[in-house]
C-alpha positions as CSV (number, residue, x, y, z in Angstrom):
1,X,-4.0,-59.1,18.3
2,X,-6.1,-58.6,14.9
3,X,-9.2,-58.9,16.7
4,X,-8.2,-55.9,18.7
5,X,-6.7,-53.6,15.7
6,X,-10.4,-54.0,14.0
7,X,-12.3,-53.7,17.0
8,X,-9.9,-50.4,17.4
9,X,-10.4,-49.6,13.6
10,X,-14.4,-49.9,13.8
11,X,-14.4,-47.6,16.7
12,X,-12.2,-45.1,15.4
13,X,-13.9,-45.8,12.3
14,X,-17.1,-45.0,13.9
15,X,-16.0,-41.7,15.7
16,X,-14.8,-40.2,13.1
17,X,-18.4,-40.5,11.1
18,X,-20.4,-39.5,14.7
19,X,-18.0,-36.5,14.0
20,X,-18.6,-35.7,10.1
21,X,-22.4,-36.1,11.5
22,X,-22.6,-33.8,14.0
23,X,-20.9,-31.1,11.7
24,X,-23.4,-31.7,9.1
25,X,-26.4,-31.4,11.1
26,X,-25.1,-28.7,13.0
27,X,-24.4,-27.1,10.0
28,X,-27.9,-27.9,8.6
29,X,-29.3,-26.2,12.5
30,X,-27.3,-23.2,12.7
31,X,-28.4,-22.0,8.8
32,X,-32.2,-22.6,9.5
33,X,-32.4,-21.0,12.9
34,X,-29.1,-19.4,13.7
35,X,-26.5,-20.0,16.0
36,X,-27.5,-18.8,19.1
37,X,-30.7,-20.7,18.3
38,X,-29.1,-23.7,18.7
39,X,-28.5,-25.8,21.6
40,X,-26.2,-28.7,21.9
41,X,-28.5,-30.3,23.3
42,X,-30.7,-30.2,20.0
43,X,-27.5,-31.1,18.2
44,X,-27.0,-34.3,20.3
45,X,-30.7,-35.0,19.9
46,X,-30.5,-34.5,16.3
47,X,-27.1,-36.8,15.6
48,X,-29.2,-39.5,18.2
49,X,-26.4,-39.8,21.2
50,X,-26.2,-38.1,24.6
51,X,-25.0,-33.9,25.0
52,X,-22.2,-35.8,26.9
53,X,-21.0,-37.9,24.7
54,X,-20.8,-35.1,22.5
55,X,-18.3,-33.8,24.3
56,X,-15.8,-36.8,23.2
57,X,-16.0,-34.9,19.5
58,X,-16.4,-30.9,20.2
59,X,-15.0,-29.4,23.7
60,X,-18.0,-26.6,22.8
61,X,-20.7,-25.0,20.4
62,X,-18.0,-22.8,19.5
63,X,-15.4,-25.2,18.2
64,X,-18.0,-26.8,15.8
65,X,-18.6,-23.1,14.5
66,X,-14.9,-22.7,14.0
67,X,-14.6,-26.2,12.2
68,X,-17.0,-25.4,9.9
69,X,-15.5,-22.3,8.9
70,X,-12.3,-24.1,8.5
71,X,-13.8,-26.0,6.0
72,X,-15.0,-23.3,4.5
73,X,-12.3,-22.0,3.6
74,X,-10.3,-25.2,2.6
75,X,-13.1,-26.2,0.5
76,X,-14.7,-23.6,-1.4
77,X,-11.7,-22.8,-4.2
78,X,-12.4,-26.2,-4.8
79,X,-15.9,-25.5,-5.8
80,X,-14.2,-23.6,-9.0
81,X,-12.4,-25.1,-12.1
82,X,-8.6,-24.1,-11.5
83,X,-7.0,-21.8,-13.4
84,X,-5.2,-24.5,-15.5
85,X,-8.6,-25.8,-16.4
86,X,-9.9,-22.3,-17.5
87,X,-6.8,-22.4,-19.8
88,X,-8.3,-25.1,-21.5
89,X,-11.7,-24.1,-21.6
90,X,-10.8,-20.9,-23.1
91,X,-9.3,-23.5,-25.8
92,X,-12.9,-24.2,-27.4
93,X,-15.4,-22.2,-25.7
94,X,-16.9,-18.7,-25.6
95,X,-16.8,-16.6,-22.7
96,X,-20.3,-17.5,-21.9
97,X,-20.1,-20.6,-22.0
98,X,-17.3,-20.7,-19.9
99,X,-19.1,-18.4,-17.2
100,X,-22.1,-21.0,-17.4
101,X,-19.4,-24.2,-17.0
102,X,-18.5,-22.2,-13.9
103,X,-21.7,-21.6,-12.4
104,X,-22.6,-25.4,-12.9
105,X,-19.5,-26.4,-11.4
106,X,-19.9,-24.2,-8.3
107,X,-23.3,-25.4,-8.1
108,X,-22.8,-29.7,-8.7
109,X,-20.2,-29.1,-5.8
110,X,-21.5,-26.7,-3.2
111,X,-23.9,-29.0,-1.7
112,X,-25.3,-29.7,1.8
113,X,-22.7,-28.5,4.5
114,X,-20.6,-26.3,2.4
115,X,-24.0,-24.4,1.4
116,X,-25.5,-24.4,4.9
117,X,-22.0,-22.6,6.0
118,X,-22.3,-20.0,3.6
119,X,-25.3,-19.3,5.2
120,X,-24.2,-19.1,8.3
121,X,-21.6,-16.4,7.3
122,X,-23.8,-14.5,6.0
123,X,-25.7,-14.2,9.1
124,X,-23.1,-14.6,11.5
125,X,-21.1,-12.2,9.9
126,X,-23.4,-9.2,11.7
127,X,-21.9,-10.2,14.9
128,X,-19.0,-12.6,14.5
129,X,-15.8,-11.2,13.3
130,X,-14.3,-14.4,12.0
131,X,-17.3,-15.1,10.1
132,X,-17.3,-11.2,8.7
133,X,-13.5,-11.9,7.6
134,X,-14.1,-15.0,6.2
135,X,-17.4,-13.1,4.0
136,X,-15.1,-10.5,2.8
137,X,-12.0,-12.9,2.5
138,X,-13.6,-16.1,0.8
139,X,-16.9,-14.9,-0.5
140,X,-15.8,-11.8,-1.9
141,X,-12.6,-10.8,-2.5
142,X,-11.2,-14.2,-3.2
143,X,-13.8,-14.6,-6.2
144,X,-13.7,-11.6,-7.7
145,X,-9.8,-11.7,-7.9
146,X,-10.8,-15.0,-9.7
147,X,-13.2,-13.8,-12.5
148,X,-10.7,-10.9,-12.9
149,X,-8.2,-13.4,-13.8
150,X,-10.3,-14.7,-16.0
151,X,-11.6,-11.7,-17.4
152,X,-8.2,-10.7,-18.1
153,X,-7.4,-14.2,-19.5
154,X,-9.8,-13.6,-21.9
155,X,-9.0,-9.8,-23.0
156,X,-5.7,-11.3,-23.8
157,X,-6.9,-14.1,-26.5
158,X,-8.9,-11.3,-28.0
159,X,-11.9,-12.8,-27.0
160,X,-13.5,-10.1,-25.3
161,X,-13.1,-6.3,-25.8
162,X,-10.6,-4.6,-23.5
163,X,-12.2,-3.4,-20.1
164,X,-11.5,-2.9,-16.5
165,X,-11.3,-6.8,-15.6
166,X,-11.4,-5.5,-11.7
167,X,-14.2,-3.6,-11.9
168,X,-16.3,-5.7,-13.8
169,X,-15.2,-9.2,-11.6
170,X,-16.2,-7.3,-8.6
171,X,-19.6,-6.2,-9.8
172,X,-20.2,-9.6,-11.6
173,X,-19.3,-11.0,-8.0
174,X,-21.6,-9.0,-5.8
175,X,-24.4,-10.1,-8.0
176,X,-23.9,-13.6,-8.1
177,X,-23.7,-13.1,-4.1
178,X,-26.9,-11.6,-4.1
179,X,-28.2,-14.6,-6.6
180,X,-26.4,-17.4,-4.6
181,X,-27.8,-16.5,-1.4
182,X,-31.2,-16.7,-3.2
183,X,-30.4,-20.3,-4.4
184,X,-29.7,-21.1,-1.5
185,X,-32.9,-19.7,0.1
186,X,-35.0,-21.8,-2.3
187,X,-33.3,-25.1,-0.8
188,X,-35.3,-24.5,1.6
189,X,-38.5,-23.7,-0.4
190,X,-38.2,-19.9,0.3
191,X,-37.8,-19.0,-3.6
192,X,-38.2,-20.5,-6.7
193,X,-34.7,-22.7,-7.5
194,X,-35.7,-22.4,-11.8
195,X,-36.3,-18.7,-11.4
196,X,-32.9,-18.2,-9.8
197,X,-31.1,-20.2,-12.1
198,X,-32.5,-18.2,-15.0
199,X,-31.6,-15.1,-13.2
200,X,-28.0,-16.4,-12.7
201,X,-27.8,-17.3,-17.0
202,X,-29.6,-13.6,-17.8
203,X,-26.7,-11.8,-15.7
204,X,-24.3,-14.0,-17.3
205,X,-25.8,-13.1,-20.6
206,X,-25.4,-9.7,-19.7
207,X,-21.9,-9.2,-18.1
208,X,-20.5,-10.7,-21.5
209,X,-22.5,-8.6,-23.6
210,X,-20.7,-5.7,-21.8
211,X,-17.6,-7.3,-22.6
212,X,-18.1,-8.6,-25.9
213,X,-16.4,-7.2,-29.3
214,X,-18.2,-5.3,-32.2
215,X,-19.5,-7.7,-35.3
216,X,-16.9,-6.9,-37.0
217,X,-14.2,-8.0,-34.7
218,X,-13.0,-4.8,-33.4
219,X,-13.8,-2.2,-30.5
220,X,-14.6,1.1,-31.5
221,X,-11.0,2.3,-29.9
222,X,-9.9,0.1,-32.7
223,X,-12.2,1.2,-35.2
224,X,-11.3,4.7,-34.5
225,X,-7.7,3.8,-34.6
């Protein structure tokens, strides 16, 4: 009988990684050369076991699009410290430094398949309407309404001038869209990875010298006040 549970356990065992392989290098397929550039039978190839018994994982092409984007959306709020752990960094370090310990923190965790899916999105979302959803859903409205939290977080321990928190998340966020989607370009060797990064700090640099006070302490509303 325990012969049979492990030989069940090593099979399930080994599904269930034939699975998390054909996602990734689907994944990896349908960013480099698009979706409908994709066969698969090139994913099949790729993962080394027959288009048939692909079948036993993914009833079509389709269904591994719409698992990826599943995880998506499941995983990319957890490429972001929570808000509990922005209350804590807000503790002991400056608004740009906590900017920076977010970009790092995005960028140590969106790796491999969660990258090659926002890549996907972006050029799926021409023609898809779950993936143009998910774009305006997950890669833009959901992080700005983040940084404006934090923005406003901020305004409130008197660490940063008063401004419009919504406007400012929103323009900081298209930016670092624009910026991400670079990065992720120069995984592939299409742009240079250091010269993004520095692009990312400079407009980090920036946004909070928008936002930060006067020498002195005090805005010129204040001053004037």
């Amino acid at each position: 009988m325990d012969d049979t549970n492990n030989t069940n356990l090593r099979k399930r065992k080994k599904g269930l990684e034939t699975t998390r392989q054909i996602l990734d290098i689907a994944a990896g397929l349908f960013a480099r050369n698009g979706y409908d550039g994709v066969s698969l039978r090139e994913i099949a190839r790729k993962v080394g076991i027959q288009e048939s018994s692909l079948y036993n994982h993914f009833k079509s092409k389709g269904e591994i699009l719409e698992t990826l984007f599943d995880e998506f959306i499941r995983l990319v709020p957890q490429t972001r410290p929570t808000d509990e752990d922005i209350d804590q960094l807000l503790l002991f370090m400056t608004p740009e430094e906590v900017f920076k310990h977010i970009l790092f923190h995005v960028g140590k965790s969106v790796r491999d398949t969660l990258a090659n899916t926002a890549m996907i999105i972006n050029y799926e979302k021409f023609r898809n309407p779950r993936a143009a959803e998910m774009y305006y859903q997950h890669v833009v409205n959901e992080p700005a309404a983040y940084y404006e939290r934090l923005i406003t977080k901020m305004i409130a321990r008197n660490m940063v001038k008063p401004v419009d928190a919504g406007t400012l998340a929103r323009q900081y966020n298209y930016v670092s869209i624009a910026l991400t989607k670079e990065y992720l370009m120069a995984q592939y060797g299409l742009a240079d990875v250091h010269a993004v990064v520095g692009s990312m700090l400079r407009t980090i640099e920036f946004f909070c010298g928008l936002m930060a006070r006067d020498r002195g302490g005090q805005d010129e509303k204040e001053k004037k006040g």
